[in-house]
C-alpha atoms as a printed R data frame, in Angstrom:
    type eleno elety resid chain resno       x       y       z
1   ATOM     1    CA   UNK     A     1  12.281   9.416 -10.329
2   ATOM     2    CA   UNK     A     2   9.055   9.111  -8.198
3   ATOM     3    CA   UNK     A     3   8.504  10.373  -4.885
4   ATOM     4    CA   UNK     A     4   6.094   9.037  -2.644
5   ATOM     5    CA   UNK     A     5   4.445  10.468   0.864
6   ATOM     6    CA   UNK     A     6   2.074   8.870   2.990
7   ATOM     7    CA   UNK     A     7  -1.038   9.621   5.089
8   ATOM     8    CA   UNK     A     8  -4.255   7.761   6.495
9   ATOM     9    CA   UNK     A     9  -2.257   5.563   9.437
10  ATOM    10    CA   UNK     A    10  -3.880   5.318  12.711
11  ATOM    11    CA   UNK     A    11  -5.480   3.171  15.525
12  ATOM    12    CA   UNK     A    12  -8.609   1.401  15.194
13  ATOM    13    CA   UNK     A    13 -10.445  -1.626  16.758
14  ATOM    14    CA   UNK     A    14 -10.859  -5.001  14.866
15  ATOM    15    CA   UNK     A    15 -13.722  -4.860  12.502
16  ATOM    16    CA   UNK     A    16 -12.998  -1.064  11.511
17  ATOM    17    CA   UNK     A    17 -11.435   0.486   8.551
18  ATOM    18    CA   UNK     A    18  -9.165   2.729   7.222
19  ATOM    19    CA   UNK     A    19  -7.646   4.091   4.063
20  ATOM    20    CA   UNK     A    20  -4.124   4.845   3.388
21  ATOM    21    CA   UNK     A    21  -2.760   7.362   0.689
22  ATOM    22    CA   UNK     A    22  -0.083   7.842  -1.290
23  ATOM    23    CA   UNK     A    23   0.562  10.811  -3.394
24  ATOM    24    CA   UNK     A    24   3.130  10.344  -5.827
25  ATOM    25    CA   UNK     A    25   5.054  12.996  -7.975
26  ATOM    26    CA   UNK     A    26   8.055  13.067 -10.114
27  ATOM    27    CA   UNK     A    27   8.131  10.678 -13.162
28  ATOM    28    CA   UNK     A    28   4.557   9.862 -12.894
29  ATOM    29    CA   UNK     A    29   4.145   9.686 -16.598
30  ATOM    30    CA   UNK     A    30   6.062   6.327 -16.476
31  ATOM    31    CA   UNK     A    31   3.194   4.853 -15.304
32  ATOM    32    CA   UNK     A    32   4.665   2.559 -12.567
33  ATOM    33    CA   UNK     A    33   3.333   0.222 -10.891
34  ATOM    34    CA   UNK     A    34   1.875   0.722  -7.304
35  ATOM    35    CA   UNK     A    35   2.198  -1.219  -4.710
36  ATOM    36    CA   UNK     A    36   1.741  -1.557  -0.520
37  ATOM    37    CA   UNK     A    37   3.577  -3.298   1.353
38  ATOM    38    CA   UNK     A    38   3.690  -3.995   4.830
39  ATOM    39    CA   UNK     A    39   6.262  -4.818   7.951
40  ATOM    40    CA   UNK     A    40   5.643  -5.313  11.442
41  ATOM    41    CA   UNK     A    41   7.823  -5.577  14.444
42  ATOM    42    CA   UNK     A    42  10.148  -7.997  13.384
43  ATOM    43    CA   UNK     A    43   9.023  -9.362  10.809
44  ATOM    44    CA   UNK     A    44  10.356  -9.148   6.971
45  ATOM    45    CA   UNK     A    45   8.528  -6.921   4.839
46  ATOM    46    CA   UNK     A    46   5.470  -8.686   3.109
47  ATOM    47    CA   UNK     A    47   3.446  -7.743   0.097
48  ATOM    48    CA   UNK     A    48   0.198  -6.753   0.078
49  ATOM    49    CA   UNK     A    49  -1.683  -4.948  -2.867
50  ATOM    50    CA   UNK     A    50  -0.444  -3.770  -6.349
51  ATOM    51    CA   UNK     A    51  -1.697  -1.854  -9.231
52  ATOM    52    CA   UNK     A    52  -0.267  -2.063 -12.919
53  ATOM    53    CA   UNK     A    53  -0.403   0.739 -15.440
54  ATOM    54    CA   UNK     A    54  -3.648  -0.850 -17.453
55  ATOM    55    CA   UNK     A    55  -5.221  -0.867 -13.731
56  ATOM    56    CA   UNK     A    56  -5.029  -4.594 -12.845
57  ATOM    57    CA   UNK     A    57  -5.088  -5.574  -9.495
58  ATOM    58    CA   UNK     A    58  -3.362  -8.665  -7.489
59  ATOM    59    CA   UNK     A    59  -3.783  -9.136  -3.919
60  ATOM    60    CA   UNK     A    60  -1.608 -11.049  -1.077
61  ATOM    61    CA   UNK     A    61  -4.069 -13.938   0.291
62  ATOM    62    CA   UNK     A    62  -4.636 -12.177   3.610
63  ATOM    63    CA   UNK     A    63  -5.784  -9.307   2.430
64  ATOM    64    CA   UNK     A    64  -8.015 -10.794  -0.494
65  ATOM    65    CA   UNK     A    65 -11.974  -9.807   0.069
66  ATOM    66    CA   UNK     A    66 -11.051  -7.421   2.496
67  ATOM    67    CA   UNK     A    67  -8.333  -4.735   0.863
68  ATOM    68    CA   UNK     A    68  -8.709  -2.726  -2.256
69  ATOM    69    CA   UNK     A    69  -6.182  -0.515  -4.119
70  ATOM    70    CA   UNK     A    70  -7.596   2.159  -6.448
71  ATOM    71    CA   UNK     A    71  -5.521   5.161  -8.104
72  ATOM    72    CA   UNK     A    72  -6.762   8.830  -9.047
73  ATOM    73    CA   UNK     A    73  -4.572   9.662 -11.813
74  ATOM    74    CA   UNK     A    74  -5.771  13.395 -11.572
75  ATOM    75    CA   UNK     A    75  -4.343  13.556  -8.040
76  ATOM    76    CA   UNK     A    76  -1.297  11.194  -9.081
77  ATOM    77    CA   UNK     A    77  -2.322   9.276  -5.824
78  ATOM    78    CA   UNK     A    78  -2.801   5.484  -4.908
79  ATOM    79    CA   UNK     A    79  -5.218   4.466  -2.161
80  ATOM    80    CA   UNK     A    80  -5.468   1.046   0.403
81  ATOM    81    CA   UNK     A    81  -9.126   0.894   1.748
82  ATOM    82    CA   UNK     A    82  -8.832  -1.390   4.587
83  ATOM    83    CA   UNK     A    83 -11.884  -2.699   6.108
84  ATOM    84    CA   UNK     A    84 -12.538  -5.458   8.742
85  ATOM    85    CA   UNK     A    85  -9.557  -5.276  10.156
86  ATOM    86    CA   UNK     A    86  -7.944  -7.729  12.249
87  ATOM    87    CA   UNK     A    87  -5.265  -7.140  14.988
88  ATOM    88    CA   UNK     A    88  -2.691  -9.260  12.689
89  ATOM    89    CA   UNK     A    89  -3.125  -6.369  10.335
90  ATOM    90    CA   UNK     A    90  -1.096  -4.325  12.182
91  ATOM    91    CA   UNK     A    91   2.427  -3.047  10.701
92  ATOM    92    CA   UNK     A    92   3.937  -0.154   9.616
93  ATOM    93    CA   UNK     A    93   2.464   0.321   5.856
94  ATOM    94    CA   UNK     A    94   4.399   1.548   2.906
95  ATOM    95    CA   UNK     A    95   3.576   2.442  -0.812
96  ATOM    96    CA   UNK     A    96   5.903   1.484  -3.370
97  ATOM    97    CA   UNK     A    97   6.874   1.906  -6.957
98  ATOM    98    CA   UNK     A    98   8.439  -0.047  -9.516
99  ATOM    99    CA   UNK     A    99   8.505  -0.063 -13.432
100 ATOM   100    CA   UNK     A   100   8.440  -3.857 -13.497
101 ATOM   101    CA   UNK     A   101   5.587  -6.034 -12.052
102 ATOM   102    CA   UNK     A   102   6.987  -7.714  -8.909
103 ATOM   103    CA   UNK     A   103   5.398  -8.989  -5.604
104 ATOM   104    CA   UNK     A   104   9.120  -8.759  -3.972
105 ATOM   105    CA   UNK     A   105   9.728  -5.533  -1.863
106 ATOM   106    CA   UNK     A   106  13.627  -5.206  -3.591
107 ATOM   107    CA   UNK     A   107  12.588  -4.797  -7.179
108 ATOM   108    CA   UNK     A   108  10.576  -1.918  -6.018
109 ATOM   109    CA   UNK     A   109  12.900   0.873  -6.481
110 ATOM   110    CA   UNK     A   110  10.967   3.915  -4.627
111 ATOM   111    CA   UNK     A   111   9.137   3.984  -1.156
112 ATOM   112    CA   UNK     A   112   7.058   5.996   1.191
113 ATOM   113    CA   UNK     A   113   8.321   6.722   4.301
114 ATOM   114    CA   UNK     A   114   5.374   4.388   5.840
115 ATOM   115    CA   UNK     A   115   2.145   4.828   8.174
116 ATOM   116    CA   UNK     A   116   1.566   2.716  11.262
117 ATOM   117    CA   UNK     A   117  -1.686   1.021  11.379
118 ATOM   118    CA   UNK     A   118  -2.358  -0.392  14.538
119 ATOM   119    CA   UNK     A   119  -5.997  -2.341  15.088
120 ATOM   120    CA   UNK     A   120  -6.868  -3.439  19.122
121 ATOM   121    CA   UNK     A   121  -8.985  -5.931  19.716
């Protein structure tokens, strides 16, 4: 199994950026894939990045131009660069993994425990 912990949250004003971690360890030779996903107050959990094992990326449409997900596979970690962020950004962020490729948060089978992002205007 895979375990995944989170860092990189915080509070910044529109425009700024940030960029989330996630180390994984455990049965990181799999190769899953990585994704983020996000969920604020109230709201169902949405997808937002994912990397595949040959390093493809695909992007939810509100994050596209703006977000990137890159992996170090010496440090077993996945990274979100966030820049010009908006205040509908905001949401508690997770990291994900699955062994299938999926866009849906329940086919991903381990989580983070999530990083709040929060971005004032």
């Amino acid at each position: 199994q895979v375990q995944l912990v989170e860092s990189g949250g915080g509070l910044v004003q529109a425009g700024g950026s940030l960029r989330l971690s996630c180390a994984a360890s455990g049965r990181t030779a799999s190769s899953p894939i990585l994704a983020w996903f996000r969920q604020a107050p109230g709201k169902e959990r949405e997808f937002v990045a994912r990397k595949s094992w040959n390093g493809g990326t695909y992007y939810a449409d509100s994050v596209k131009g703006r977000f990137t997900i890159t992996a170090d596979t010496a440090k077993n970690t996945v990274y979100l660069q966030m820049n010009s962020l908006k205040p509908e950004d905001t949401a508690v962020y997770y990291c994900a993994a699955s062994f299938v490729l999926s866009t849906t948060a329940r086919e991903y089978t381990y989580w983070g425990q999530g990083t709040q992002v929060t971005v004032s205007s």
